[in-house]
MIBA-681798 format. One line per field, with one value per residue (C-alpha): residue in one letter; x, y, z. Coordinates in pm, 1 decimal. Each point is the difference from the previous one (the first is absolute). Example, Ala and Ser with C-alpha at 12.3 -4.5 7.8 and 13.67 -1.06 7.14 Angstrom:
// MIBA-681798
rest <- (a,s) $
X <- (1230.0,137.0) $
Y <- (-450.0,344.0) $
Z <- (780.0,-66.0) $
This chain:
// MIBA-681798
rest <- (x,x,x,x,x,x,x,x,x,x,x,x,x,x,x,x,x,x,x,x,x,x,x,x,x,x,x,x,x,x,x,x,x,x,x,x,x,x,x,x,x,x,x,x,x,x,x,x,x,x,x,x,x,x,x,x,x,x,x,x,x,x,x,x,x,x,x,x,x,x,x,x,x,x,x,x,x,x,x,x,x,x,x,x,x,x,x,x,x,x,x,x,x,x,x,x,x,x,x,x,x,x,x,x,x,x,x,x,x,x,x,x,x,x,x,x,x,x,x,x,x,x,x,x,x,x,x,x,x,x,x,x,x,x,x,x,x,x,x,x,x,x,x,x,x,x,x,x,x,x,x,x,x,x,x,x,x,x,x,x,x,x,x,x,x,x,x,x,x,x,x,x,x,x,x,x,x,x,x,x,x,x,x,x,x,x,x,x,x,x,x,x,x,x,x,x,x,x,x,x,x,x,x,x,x,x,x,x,x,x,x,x,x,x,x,x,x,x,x,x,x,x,x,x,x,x,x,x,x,x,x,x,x,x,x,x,x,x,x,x,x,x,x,x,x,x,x,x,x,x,x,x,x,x,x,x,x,x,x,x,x,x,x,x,x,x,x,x,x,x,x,x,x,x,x,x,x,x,x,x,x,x,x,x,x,x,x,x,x,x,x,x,x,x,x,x,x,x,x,x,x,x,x,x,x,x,x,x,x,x,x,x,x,x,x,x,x,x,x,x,x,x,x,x,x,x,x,x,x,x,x,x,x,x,x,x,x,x,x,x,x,x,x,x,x,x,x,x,x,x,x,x,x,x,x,x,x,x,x,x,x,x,x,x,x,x,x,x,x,x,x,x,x,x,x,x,x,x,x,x,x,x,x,x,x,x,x,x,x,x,x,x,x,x,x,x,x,x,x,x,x,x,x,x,x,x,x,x,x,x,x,x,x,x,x,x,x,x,x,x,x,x,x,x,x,x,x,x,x,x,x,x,x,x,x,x,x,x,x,x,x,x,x,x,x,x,x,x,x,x,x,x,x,x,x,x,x,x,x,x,x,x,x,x,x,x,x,x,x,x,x,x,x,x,x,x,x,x,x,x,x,x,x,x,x,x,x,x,x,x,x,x,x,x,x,x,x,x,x,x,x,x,x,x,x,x,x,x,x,x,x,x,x,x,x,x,x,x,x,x,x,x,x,x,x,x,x,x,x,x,x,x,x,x,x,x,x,x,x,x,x,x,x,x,x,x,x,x,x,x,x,x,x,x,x,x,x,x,x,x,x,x,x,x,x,x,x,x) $
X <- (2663.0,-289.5,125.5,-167.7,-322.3,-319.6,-185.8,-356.9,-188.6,-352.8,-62.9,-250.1,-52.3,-330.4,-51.1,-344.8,-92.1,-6.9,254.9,152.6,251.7,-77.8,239.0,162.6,303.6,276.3,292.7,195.4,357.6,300.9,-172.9,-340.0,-210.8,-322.1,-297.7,-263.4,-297.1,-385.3,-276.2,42.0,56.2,80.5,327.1,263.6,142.1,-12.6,164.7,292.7,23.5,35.3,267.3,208.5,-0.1,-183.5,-348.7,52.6,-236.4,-284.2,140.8,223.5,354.5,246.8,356.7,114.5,363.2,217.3,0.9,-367.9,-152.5,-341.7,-167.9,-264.2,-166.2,211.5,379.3,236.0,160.1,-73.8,-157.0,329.0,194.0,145.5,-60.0,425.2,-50.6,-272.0,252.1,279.2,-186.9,-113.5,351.5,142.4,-34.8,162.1,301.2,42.6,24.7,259.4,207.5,-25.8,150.0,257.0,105.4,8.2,132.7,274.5,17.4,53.2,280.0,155.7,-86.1,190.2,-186.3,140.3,-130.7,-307.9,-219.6,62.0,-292.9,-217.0,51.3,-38.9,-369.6,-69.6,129.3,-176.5,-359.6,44.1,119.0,-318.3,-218.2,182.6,-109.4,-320.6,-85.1,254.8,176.8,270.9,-267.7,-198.3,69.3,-97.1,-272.3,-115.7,9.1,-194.9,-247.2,-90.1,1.7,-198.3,-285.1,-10.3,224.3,286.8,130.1,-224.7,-312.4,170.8,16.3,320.4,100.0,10.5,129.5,32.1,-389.5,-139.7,-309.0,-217.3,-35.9,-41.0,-342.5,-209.2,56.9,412.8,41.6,-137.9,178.1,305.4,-55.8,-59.3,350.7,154.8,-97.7,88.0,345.9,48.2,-128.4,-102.9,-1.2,-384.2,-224.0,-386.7,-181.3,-335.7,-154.9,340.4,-93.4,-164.1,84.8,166.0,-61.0,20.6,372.3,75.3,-220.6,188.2,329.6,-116.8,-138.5,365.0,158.2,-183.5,-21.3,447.5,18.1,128.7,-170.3,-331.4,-320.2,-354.8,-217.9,-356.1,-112.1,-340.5,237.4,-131.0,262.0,310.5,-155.0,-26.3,377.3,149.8,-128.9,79.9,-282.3,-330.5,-145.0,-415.6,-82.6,-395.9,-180.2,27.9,-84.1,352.1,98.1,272.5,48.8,367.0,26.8,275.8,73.5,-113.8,-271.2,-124.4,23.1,-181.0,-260.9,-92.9,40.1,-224.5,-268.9,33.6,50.8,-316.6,-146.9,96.8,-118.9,-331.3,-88.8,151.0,-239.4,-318.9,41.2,64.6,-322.9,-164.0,127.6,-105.5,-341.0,-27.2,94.1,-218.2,-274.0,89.3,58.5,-362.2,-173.0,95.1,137.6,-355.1,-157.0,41.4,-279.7,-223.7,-398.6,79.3,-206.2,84.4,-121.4,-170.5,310.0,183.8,-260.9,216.3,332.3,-107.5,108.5,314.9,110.1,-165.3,280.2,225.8,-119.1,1.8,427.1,58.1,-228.1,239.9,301.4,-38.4,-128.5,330.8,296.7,-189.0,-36.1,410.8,80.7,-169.7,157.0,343.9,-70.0,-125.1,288.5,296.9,-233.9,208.0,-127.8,-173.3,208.9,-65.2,-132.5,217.7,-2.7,-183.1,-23.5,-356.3,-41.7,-149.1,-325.1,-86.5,54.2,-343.8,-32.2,213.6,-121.9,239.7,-119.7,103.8,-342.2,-204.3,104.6,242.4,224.1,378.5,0.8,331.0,-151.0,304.5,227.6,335.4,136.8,341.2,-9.0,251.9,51.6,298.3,266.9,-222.0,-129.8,14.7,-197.6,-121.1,-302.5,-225.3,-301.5,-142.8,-295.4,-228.5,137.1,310.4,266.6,273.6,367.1,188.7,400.6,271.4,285.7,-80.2,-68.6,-149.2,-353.8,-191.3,-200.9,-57.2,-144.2,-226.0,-119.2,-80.3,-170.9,-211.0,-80.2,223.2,274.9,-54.9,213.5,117.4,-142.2,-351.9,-171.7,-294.7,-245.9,-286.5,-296.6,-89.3,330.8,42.5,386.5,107.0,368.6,217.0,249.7,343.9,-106.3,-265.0,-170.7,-364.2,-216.3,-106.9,299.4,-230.6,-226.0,-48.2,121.0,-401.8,-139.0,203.8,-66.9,-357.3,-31.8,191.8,-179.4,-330.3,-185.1,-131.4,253.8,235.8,-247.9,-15.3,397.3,109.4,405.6,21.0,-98.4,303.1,234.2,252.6,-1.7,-38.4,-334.9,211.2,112.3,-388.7,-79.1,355.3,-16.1,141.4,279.2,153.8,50.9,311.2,109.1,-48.4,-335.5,-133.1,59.3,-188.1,-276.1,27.1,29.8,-318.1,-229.3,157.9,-85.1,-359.3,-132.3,212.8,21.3,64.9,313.2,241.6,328.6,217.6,398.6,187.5,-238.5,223.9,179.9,-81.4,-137.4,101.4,110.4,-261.5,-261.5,189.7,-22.9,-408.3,-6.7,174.1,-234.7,-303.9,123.5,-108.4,-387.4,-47.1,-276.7,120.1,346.2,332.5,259.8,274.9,339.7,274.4,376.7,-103.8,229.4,-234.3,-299.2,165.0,132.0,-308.1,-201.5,-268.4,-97.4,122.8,296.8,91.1,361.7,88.5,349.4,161.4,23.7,-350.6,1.2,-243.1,-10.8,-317.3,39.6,-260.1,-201.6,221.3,-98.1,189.5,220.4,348.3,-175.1,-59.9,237.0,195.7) $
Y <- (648.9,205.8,278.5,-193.3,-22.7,118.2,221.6,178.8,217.2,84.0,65.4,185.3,29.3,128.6,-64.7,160.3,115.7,-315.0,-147.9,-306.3,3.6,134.3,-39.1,-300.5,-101.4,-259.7,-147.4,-240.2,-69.8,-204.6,-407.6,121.3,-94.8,200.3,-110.0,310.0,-147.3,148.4,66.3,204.5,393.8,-117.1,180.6,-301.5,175.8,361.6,-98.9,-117.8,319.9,233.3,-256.7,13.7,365.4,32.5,188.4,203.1,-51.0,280.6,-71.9,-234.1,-94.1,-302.4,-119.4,-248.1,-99.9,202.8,-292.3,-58.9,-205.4,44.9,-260.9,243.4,-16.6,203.3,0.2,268.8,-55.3,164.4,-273.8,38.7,-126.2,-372.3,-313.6,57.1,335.1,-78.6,-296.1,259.6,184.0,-265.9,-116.0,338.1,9.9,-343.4,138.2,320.6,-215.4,-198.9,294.4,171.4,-254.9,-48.6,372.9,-27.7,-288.7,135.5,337.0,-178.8,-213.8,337.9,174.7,-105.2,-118.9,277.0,278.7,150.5,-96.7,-365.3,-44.4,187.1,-167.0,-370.7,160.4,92.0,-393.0,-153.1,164.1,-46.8,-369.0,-36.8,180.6,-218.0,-353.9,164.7,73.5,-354.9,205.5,-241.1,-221.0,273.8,-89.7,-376.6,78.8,232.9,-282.7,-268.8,314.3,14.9,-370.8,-5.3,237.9,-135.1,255.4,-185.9,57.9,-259.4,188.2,341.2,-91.0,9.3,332.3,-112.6,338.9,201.6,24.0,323.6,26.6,128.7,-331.1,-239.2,-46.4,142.4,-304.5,-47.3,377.4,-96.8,-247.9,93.2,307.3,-245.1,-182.1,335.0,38.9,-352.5,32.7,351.6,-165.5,343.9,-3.5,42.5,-101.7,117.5,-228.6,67.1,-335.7,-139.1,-362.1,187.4,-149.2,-300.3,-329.7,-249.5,-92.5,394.2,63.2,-302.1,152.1,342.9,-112.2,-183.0,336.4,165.7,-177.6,4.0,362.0,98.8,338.9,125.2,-91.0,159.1,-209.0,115.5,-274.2,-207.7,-338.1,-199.4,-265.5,301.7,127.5,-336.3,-129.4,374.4,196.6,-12.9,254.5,140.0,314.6,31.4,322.0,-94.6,188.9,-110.6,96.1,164.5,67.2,-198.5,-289.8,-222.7,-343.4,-219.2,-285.1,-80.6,-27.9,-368.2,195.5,300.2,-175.9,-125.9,274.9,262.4,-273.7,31.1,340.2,89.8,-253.0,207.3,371.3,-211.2,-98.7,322.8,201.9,-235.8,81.4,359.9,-17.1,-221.0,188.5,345.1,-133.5,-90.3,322.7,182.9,-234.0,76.4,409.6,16.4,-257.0,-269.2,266.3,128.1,-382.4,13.4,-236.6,134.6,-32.8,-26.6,234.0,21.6,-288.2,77.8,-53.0,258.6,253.8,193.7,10.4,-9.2,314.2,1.4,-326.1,190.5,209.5,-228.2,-237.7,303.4,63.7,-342.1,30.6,342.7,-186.2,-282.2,250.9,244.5,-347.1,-183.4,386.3,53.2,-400.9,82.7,312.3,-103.1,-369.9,246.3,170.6,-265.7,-309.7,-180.6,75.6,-267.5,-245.9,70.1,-269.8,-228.2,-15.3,-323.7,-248.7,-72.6,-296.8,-243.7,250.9,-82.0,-347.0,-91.9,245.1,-151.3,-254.0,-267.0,-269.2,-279.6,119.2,-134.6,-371.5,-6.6,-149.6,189.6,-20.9,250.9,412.7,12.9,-271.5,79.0,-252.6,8.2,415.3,201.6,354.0,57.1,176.8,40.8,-339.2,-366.3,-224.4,-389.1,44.3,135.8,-54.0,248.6,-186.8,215.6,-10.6,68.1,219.6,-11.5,191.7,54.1,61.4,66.4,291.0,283.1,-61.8,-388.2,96.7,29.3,330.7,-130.9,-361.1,256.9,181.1,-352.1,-115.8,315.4,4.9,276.4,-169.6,-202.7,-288.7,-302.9,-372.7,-62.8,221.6,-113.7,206.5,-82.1,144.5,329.0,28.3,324.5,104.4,274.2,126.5,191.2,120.7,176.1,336.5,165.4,256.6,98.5,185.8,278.3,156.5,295.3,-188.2,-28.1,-357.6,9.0,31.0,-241.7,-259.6,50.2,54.8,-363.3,-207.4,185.6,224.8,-268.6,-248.5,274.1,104.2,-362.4,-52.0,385.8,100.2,74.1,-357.5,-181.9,205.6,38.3,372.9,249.0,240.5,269.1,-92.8,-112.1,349.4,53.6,-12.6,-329.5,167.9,135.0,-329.9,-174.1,-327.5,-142.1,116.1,-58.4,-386.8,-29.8,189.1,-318.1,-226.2,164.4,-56.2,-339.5,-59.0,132.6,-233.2,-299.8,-197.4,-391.3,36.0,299.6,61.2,235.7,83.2,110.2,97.5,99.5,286.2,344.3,-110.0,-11.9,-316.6,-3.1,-4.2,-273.6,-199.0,44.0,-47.2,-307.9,-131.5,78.8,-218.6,-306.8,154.2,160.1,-197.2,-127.1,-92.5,242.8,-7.6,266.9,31.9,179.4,50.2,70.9,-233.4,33.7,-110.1,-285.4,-163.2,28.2,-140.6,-293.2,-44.7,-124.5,138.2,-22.8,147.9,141.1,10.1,155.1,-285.2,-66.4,-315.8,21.6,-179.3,-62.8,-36.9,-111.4,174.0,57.6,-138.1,294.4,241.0,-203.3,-236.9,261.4,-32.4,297.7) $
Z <- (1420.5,127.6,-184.6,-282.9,113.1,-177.1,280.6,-82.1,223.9,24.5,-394.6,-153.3,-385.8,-192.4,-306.6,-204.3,352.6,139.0,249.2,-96.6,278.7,319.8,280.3,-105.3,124.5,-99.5,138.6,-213.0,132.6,-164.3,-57.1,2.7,-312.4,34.8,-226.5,-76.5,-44.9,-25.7,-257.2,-312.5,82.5,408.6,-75.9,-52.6,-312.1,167.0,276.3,-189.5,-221.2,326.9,168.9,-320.9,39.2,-349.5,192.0,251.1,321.8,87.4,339.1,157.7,-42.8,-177.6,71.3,-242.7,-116.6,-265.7,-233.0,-5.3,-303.3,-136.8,-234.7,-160.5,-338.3,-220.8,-42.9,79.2,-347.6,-336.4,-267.1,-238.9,304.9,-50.5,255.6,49.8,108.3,274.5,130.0,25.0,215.3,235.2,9.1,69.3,387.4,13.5,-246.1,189.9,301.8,-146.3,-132.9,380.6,137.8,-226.1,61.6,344.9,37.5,-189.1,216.3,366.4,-181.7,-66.6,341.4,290.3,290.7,236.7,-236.9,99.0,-291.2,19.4,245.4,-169.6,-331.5,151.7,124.2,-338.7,-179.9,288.4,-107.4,-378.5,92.2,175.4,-284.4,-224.1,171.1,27.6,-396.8,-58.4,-251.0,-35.3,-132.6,-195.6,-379.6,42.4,199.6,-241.1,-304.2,295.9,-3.8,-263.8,-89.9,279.3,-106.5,-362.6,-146.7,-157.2,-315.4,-163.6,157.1,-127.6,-342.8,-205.6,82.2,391.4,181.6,-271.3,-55.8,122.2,245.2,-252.3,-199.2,329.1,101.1,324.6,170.1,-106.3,120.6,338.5,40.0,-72.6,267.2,257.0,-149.2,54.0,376.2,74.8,-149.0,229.4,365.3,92.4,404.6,-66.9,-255.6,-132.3,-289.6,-98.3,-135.8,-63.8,-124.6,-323.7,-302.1,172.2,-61.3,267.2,-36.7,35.0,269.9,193.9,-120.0,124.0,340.7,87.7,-85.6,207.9,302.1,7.2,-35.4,330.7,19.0,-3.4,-238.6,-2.6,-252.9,-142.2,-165.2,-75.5,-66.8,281.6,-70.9,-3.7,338.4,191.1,-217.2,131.4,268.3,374.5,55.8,-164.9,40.4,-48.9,-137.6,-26.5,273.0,382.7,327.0,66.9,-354.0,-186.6,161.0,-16.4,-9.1,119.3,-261.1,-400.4,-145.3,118.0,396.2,-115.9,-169.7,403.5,164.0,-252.3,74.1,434.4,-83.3,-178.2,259.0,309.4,-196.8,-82.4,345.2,189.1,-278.5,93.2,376.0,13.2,-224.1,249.4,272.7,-168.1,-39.0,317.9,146.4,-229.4,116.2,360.2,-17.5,-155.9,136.5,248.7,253.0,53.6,14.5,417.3,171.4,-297.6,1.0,393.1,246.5,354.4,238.9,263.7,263.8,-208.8,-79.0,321.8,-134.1,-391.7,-83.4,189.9,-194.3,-338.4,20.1,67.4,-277.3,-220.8,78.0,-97.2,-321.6,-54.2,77.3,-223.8,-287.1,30.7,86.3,-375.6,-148.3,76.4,-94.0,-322.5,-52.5,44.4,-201.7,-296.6,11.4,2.3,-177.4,-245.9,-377.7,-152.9,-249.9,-337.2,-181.0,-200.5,-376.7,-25.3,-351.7,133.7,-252.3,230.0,27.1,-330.1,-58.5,-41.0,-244.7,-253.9,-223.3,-223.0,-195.2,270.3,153.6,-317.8,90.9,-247.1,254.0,-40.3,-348.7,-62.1,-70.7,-318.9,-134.5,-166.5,-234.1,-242.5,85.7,-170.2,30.5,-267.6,201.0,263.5,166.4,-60.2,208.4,-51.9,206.1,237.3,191.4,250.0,222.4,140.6,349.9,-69.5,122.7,-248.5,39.6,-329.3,73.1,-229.3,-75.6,-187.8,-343.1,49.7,-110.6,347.2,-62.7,-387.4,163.3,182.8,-303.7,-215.1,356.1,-42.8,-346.7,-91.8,-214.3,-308.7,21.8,-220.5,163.3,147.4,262.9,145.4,190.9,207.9,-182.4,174.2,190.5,181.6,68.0,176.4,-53.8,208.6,-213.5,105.6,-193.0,134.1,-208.8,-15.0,-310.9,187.8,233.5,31.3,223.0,362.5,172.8,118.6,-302.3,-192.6,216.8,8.4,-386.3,-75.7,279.3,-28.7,262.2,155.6,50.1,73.8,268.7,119.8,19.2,82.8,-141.4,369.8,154.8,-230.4,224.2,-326.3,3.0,311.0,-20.6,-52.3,-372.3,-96.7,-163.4,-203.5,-352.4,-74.4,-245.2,317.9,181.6,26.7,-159.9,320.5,60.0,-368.4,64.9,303.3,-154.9,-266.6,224.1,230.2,-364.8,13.2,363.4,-55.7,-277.2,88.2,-351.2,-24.2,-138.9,170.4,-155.1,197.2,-144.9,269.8,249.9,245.6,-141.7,102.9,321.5,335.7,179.3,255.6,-294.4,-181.6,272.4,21.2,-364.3,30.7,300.1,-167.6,-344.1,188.7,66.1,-289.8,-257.5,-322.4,-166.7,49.0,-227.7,53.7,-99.4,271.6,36.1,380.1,188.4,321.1,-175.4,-228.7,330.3,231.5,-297.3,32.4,-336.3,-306.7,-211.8,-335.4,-113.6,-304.5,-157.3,-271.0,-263.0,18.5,308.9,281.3,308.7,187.2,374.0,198.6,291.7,307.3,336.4,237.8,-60.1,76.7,-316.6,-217.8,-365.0,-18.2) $
């Protein structure tokens, strides 16, 4: 069914007079699961806006299937519109189907086969039939009710008026997903989601990922879900900067993660020699050309024919000079651009610069002990102790009382039971809303003005390799959610404190600085507690975890020894 294929070519879009896309190009055919992956503002979420036909290209061109869907962030449906109405629609392809057939079926049982439109009317059953087995619209209504079971929208999760309640009263995340229910009950020949495990919890994003990997047709995926990439895709495409622009990637994420690292390895070392080789030639066009038997005067058996081999000394010297000159030339013209350096977590440069009480001799007397905690509503927890080594990963489903452990852990929360502090504790806490006193402000100067000049001076904003030089002088009010974190986290990373409490550091940024965030966990000085629904991160952890439930039990599980060990 090429027909159905997703084809892209050479793709230019500017946005604020800067060119997200430029010349990329995209072929995605029937079975293909394409991952887009690449830092914030690379262009993952652009991309998908021009293929769905939503932005037009400055230049280039798109062919994409008729029944193209589009998982975007608001819902083609007015907020008075009911969850039965949004079902009908999904399902309306698959009854139209069923309805076509019907008709036709019943028009060749009328037309005899020796009249001239039987032919033509067993053409037209035989491509609904196929469109039909495509979309599985025999099976639509009960896959429509597995769906949404699937995605946590039942009529329990609905409330009592199930799909009678209009959009307006479900929440962000309940609209979203039932969009992405919508899409998965139509099997559109091709298929665009934008961050689709959002708002999933892990038996969704399982249910989601085996959807996706039986639809038959075409899927292009942007996504920071390290676990949905590596569970989905059969390809990635890396819209960070490279040598020859995008590059694709055969495989998921576990055979991208290798092949980024020989990658960047190869555009490393070709960089280093072209610059060793451009040195060289510079060294040679200006100086060593002219360096021919130098401080040498003629012997005295050559003092005859010195001048004749002068001149011929003096060709050479030109020769030399105009072959490096012309090397040089054409090297400067076609070198390969240098790699631009990785966003780095650069924790390990400042481990001696942290100081927690284990360094008094006090042995690993525990930084704050937890005992007969209650939260009402919010948190119940026996006990608690966080050593001050430790790195410490809090799990649970929404509502379980990870983010409100973090505030008690911090200092923030009152709570019923016995807290214990060491005296002089110093927490920092990484909380999932971002916002800062001053918005007005530069990202510069507020990271100067809460470190000080001088310890701002000594760890430079730049140096953490959290935010690119080119948002240092925005006022931080214009920033993104994204970028406001990792401006947190870089005041975080600066002044490391003995006790670090991070709730869910991953979100907002991208997977290839998750996984250096994760790596640089294990060097970083001090304890780490941090509480994540990443799936990724929970199953490559080496630490400790603790798991919260609902009714108020916890589990402790101990460190893991690899990742096959690790509790999920």
């Amino acid at each position: 069914m090429f027909q159905n294929a997703l084809l892209a070519h050479d793709l230019v879009r500017v946005l604020g007079g800067r060119r997200v896309l430029d010349g990329v190009g995209l072929t995605a055919a029937p079975g293909h699961r394409i991952g887009l992956i690449g830092e914030n503002g690379a262009g993952k979420s652009t991309l998908l806006r021009v293929l769905a036909g939503v932005d037009e290209p400055d230049a280039g061109s798109v062919s994409r299937p008729d029944d193209l869907g589009f998982l975007h962030q608001e819902m083609p449906f007015d907020p008075a519109a009911t969850v039965a109405a949004v079902l009908d629609d999904a399902l309306r392809e698959a009854r139209e189907d069923l309805v076509e057939l019907d008709r036709l079926g019943a028009e060749i049982a009328r037309l005899p086969e020796s009249d001239p439109g039987h032919a033509e009317l067993l053409d037209a059953y035989g491509r609904r039939l196929e469109q039909a087995r495509h979309r599985e619209s025999w099976d639509a209504d009960r896959r429509a009710a597995l769906v949404l079971d699937g995605l946590g929208l039942g009529a329990p999760a609905l409330g009592a008026l199930g799909h009678d309640r209009t959009l307006g009263s479900l929440s962000g995340g309940q609209r979203g997903r039932l969009a992405l229910a919508a899409l998965l009950v139509r099997r559109p020949s091709a298929l665009l989601l934008d961050e689709p495990t959002n708002h999933l919890d892990d038996g969704a994003a399982a249910f989601l990922e085996e959807q996706v990997r039986a639809l038959p047709g075409t899927v292009v995926v942007a996504a920071h879900d390290r676990a949905f990439l590596d569970a989905v895709c059969t390809h990635l495409v890396d819209l960070d900067p490279a040598v020859d622009g995008p590059v694709r990637y055969g495989g998921n994420y576990s055979a991208y993660l290798g092949e980024r690292r020989a990658e960047r390895d190869r555009w490393e070392r070709r960089f280093a020699e072209e610059q060793q080789e451009l040195a060289q030639l510079r060294h040679a066009a200006g100086v060593t050309a002219h360096l021919v038997a130098p401080d040498r005067g003629p012997r005295d058996n050559e003092k005859m024919g010195y001048g004749h081999r002068a001149g011929r000394v003096q060709n050479q010297v030109s020769r030399r000079v105009r072959n490096a000159a012309r090397r040089l030339e054409e090297l400067e013209r076609a070198q390969v651009p240098e790699p631009p350096r990785p966003l780095r977590f650069a924790v390990e440069s400042l481990a001696a610069d942290a100081h927690t009480p284990s360094d008094t001799g006090e042995g690993l007397r525990p930084l704050v002990s937890l005992r007969d905690l209650r939260v009402p509503g919010r948190l119940v927890l026996d006990g608690l102790d966080v050593a001050p080594d430790d790195r410490l990963l809090v799990t649970g489903g929404n509502g379980t009382g990870k983010s409100t452990l973090l505030a008690v852990l911090a200092g923030h929360l009152t709570a019923e039971g016995t807290v214990h502090r060491h005296p002089g504790l110093t927490v920092g806490l990484l909380t999932q809303d971002t916002e800062f006193d001053r918005p007005d402000r530069t990202v510069r100067d507020t990271y100067e003005l809460a470190l000080g000049a001088a310890r701002a001076e000594r760890v430079p904003l730049g140096s953490l390799g959290l935010l690119h030089a080119a948002d240092l002088d925005k006022p931080v009010g214009r920033l993104s959610v994204g970028q406001r974190r990792r401006l947190a986290l870089a005041l975080l990373v600066a002044e490391p404190p003995p006790l670090l409490l991070l709730d869910e550091p991953t979100n907002h940024l991208s997977p290839r600085l998750c996984d250096e965030l994760e790596e640089a966990f294990g060097t970083g000085p001090g304890a780490i507690v941090l509480a994540s629904h990443d799936r990724w991160l929970r199953r490559r952890w080496q630490g400790r975890e603790l798991r919260l439930d609902p009714a108020g039990a916890t589990r402790h599980c101990p460190p893991t020894q690899s990742p096959a060990s690790m509790v999920m």
